[in-house]
Structures are given as C-alpha cells and as structure tokens.
N, C-alpha and C positions, 0 to 999 in steps of 0.2 A: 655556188662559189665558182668563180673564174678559174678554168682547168689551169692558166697559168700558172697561178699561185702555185699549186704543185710542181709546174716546171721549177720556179724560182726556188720549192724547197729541197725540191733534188740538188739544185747550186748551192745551197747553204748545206746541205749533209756533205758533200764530196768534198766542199773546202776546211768544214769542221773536222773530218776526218785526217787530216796532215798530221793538225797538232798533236794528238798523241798516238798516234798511229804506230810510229814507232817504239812508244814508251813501254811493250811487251818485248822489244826485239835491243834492250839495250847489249846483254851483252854481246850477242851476235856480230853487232855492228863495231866494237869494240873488241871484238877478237878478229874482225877482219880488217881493221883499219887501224892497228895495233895500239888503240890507246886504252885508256883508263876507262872504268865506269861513270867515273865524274864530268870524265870529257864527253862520254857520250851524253850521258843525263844533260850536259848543256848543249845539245840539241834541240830539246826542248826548251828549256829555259830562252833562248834565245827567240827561238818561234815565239811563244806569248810575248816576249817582250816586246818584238816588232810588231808582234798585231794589237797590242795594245797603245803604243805609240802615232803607228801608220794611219788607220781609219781617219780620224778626227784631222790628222794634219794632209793626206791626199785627198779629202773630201773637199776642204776648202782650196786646194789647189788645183782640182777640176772641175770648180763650182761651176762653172760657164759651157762644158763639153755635154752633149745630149748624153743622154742616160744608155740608151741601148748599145752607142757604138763603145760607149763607156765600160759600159760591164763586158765586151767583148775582147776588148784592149786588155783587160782586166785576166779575165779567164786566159786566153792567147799568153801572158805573161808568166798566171799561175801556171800552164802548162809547161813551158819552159820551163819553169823552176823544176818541176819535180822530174823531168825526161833529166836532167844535168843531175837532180838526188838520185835517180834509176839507176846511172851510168859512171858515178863520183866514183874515179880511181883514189881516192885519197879524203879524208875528215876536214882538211880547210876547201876542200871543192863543196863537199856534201854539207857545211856550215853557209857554204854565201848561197846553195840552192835552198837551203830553209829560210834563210832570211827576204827570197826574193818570193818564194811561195806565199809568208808571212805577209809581206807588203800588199801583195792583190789580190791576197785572201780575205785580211783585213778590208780590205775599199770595198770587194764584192759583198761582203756579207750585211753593209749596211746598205748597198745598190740593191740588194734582193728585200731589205725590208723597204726600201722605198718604191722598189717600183712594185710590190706586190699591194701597198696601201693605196697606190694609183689606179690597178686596174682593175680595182672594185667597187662598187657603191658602198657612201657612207656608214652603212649600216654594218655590211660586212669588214670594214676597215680594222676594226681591233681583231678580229676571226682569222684573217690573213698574214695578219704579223705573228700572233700566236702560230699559227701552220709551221710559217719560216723559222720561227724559232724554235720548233719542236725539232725542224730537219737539224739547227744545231745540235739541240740539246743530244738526239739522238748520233749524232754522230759522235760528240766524244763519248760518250757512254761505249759504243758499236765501233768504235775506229781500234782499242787497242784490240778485242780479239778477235776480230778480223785481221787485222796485224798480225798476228801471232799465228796465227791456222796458216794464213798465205807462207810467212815469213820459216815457219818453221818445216811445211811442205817445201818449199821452193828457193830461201833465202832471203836476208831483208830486204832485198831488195822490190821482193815482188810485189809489196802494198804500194808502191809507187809506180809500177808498171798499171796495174788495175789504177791508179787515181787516176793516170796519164789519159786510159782509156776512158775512164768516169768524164773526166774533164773536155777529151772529144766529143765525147755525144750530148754532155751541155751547152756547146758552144753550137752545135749543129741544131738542138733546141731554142736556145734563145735566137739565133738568127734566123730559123725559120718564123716560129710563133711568136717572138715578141714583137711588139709595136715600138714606134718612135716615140720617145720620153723626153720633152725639151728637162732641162735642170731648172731647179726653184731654189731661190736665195737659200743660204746656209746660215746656219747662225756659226761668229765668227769663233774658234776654239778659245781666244781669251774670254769670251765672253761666255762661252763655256765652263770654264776653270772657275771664274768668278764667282759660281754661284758657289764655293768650296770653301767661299770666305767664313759663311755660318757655321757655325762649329755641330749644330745638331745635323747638317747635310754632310760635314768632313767626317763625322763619325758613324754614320749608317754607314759609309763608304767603305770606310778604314774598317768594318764587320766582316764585308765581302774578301776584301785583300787577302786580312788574318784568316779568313776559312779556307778558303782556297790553297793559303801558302800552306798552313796546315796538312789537309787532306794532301797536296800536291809533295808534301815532305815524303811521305809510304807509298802513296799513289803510285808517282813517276818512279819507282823503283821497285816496286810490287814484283817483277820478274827476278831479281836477284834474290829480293826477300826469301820468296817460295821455295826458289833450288838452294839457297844457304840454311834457311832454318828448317825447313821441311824436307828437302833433297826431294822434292817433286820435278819430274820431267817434264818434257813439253808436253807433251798431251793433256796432264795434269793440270800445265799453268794454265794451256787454254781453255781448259773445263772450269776453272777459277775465274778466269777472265771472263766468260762467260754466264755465268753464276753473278758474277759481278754486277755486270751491265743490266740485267734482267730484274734484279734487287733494283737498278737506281731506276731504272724505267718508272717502276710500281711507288720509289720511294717519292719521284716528284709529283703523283698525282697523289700519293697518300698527303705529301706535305702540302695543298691546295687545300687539303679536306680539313684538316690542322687549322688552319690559318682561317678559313672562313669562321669554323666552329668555337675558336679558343681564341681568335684573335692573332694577327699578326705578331702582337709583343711578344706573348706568351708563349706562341709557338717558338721562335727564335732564340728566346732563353732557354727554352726545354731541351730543344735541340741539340743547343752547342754544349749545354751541361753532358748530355748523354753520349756526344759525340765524341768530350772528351774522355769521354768514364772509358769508350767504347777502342779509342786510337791505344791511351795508356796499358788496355787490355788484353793486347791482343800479342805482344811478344810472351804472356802467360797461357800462351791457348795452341803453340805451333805442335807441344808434344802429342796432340789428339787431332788430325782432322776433322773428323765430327765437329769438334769443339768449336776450333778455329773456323770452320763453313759457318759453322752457327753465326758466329762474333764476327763476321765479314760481311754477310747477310745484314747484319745492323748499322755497319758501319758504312755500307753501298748506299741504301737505303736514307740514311739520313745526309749521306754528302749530296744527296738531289732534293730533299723534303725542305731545307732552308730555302731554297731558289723562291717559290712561288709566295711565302711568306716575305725576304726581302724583297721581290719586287713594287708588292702592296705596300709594305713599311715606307719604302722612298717615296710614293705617292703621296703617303700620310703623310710625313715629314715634310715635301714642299711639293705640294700638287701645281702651285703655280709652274714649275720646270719641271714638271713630270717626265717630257719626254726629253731634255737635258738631262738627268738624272739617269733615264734608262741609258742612254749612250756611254756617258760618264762608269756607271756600273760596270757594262762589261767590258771598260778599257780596266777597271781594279780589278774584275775577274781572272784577267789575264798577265795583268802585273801578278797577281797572287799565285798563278801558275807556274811562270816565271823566280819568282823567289822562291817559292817553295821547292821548285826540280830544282835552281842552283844550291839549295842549305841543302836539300839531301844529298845533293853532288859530294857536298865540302862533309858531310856527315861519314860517308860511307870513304872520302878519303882518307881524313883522318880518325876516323873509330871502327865502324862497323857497320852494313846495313841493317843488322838485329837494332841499333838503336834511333834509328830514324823513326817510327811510331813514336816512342816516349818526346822526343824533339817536336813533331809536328803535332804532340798532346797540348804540347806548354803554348804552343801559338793560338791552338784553338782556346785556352784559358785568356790570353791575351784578349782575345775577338770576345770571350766571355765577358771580361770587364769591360771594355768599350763597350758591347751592348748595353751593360746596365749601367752606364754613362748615357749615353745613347735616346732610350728608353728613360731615364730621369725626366731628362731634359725634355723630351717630347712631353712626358704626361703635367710637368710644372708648367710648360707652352699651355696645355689644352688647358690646364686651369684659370693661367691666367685671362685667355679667351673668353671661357666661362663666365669670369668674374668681370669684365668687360662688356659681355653682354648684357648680364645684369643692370649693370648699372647704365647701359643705355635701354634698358627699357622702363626704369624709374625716373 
C-alpha cells in the first residue's frame, strides 16, 4: 500500500474531527459565550449542514484546478477557520469560523478519497478508500472525547488549538509527499440528485438521514444529558465518552460481520428495531450506572454496525451509480447530523434534555418503516428480475 494513503488519512481524521469535537464541551461554550444550550448545539447542526451541502457543489466548481494545489488551498482555509474558532471573542464569530471549517472540510474530505484511489494500483483502489474512510469514521467516533479531556483540562477552546496544530503538519505533509494530480471530469451535482428520482434509491437514503437525525437527537447532547440526569462530572463524562467511542469502533466491524452473514436487509431491520428498543431505554437506566454503561454500550455499538450494511444496501439497490450513491450517502449522513443536533436544540429548549432519547426513539421508528418500505421494494424488484430471466430463457 502507497504510505500516502495514510498521509491522506491523517487529513480525513483531523477534518472529521471539527464536527463533533465540540459536542462534549457544549455547555462550556455556552457559559462563556452567554448563550443557550440550543444555541450552542447549533454549532453543530450548522457544521454538518454546510458539509453536507459544500462537497458536491465546490467540487464542480473547482473541477478544472489540479488536485494537490487544490487540497492545499483547501487545508490553508480549514485552518483559518478553526485559528478564528480558537480565538472567537463572541458565538456569531465562532458560528462563521464553523461554517468556513465546514466548507473545506467538506471539499478535502472527498480530495482525500480521490486522490488516495489515484495513487495506487487497480487492485488496491477499494483498500485505500476504505483506509480514508476509517480515518473518518474514526474521528467522529475519537473527536468528542478527545474534546472533552483537552476542553475540560484547558478550556473549549483547546481542541481547536491542537486541530490548528493537526492541520500544520498536514499541510506540510501533503506538500512535501504528495504528487501533481491533474483533475478528471466531475459528474455534474444535478445529475447527481437525478438519480433520487427512484423511489427505492430516495428511500435507502431517507434510512441514513432518519438514523443519524435519531442518534444525533442524544448524541450531540450527551454531555448535558449526563450532568442533568446523572450529576456525573467531567471526569466521569469523559470516561463515558470514552467507553463510547471504543463500543462504536467494535460496533462497525461487528456490523460488516452482520451484514455478510445475515445479509444486508436483515441486518438493517435488526438494527434499527434494537436501536430503537435501545434510545427509548435508556432515560429508564440513569438511576444505576452499571445499568445505563451497560445500555450505552449497545446503543454505541449499534449507531456504527448499520454503516457497513447500508453501504452494501445502496450497491444492491442501484449498482449501476454505486459510487453516486456513496457520495450522495454522506451528504444524508450529514443532513441527518445536522437535524438531529438542531431537534435536540429545540428539545432541550423547550422541554428537557431527559427527553431527547425518547424524541430521537420516534425518528429511528420513522427510518424503521422506511426500511421496510425500502426493502419491499427492493426484494418485489429482485423478483420481478427473477421472473424476467425466466422467461428469457424459455
């Protein structure tokens, strides 16, 4: 394997790491910048929502610019962004430096999987994307309590002092080791969206969203959860956070093992039923520790074990735009981010954040009946293929 490919995935962990980096240090940032919980939680909401937006429409707008001064411009940008979040006297300063981290975080993260599929042979070309995408997957898993350890030794601020520094030494990597990367035609973002027309491609889609906005309902609020209903400390949440990340690590390679064995369908509805059993259950488990480790443990665990099964599903579903589909994916992943930190926002405004679990339960039932809408439709397709072949071979 091309050592590169590891530079590339050092770039996709330190930019995966923004988004929810701060979602252990909400209220921190909210008692120093005098606003609400709700306001801070749309910190995030905003980040995924520009990086779910950004990628697909700056990628065709620098379809023609080489790749490497590209992803440089890129990083030099993100950096700025987060030196202005380090240093944000005020919440509308620290709201335009997420949104500009967002933007060419966004662009880099799909520059890392393209140039990482360039600078290896055929054969290792799906092995390298897989890499870059674990440097994702690992970072939001690994960004809040790392967040939280820096943030609550030093202040919120200090996970963006270390990205700043993350982000130097990327840049000093790619311009050392990377090569010249002319750019290759894009395919255009309507012609993108088009394939959305199918209803069995808009609703494997609309799975991703609903899970996401779900989990992202308790998720991006996890830190208040803890000290309101648990009266856990810092120490505590980052032991939590911690416990956390370590559960979903295990949960996405459990959920590969799922999805080979039982099939992609089956894993997915398994999941989301348990997920939901598992969100509904968990304001019944804060009087016991023990309890509640246990029922977190499961509920980590399976917010990563869907990933490796939907991404096979979207293959099945339309192999022809398979890699449309992956792109497409995680701009829903990120909308779903996005909705989800702003409905917990609106949750904890007006209710409580004791009832944001039962809220983000009802959206995972939601993604539960879209799957088996979903999954209908696909297996009445295979049939009728089935039946098609048949009869062309009599």
């Amino acid at each position: 394997m091309d050592k590169r490919v590891y530079l590339l995935t050092i770039v996709s962990f330190v930019v995966g790491m923004v988004e929810l980096i701060i979602g252990g240090l909400l209220d921190l940032v909210a008692q120093d910048l005098n606003v609400s919980l709700g306001r801070a939680g749309f910190l995030i909401t905003v980040f995924s929502l520009v990086f779910a937006v950004s990628a697909p429409v700056l990628l065709t707008l620098t379809a023609n610019i080489e790749r490497k001064k590209l992803t440089l411009l890129a990083l030099v940008t993100f950096l700025i962004g987060n030196i202005v979040a380090a240093v944000s006297p005020s919440y509308n300063l620290l709201l335009f430096a997420r949104i500009l981290s967002a933007a060419s975080g966004s662009l880099l993260v799909v520059l890392c999987v393209t140039m990482a599929s360039n600078v290896v042979s055929q054969a290792y070309r799906a092995r390298a994307i897989g890499i870059v995408f674990m440097g994702i997957s690992a970072s939001l898993v690994l960004g809040v309590p790392i967040g939280l350890v820096l943030g609550n030794a030093f202040g919120w601020r200090a996970p963006f002092i270390l990205i700043c520094l993350l982000t130097v030494l990327s840049i000093t990597g790619v311009y050392f080791f990377m090569g010249k990367l002319e750019a290759r035609p894009s395919i255009p973002f309507k012609d993108q969206l088009r394939t959305l027309k199918e209803g069995k491609i808009l609703l494997a889609q609309l799975i991703s969203f609903l899970f996401l906005a779900g989990h992202l309902t308790l998720y991006g609020y996890l830190t208040p959860f803890l000290k309101s209903s648990m009266h856990l400390d810092g120490t505590w949440v980052s032991a939590v956070y911690f416990i956390f990340g370590v559960a979903a690590v295990l949960g996405g390679g459990l959920g590969g093992v799922l999805a080979d064995r039982f099939g992609t369908k089956q894993t997915i509805l398994s999941v989301l039923i348990l997920f939901a059993v598992t969100l509904f259950s968990i304001p019944y488990t804060t009087f016991a520790l023990p309890l509640f480790l246990m029922i977190m443990i499961i509920w980590s665990m399976l917010s990563w074990a869907i990933t490796p099964a939907m991404q096979s599903y979207l293959i099945e579903v339309s192999p022809e735009t398979a890699d449309i589909q992956q792109s497409l994916n995680n701009s829903a992943l990120h909308f779903g981010i996005a909705f989800g930190s702003f409905i917990g926002g609106l949750v904890i405004e007006h209710a409580s954040v004791e009832q944001n679990a039962s809220v983000g339960g009802i959206f995972i039932l939601i993604a539960l009946i879209t799957a088996i809408f979903s999954v209908a439709k696909e297996n009445k397709r295979a049939v009728n293929n089935e039946e098609l072949e048949r009869v062309k071979q009599l």
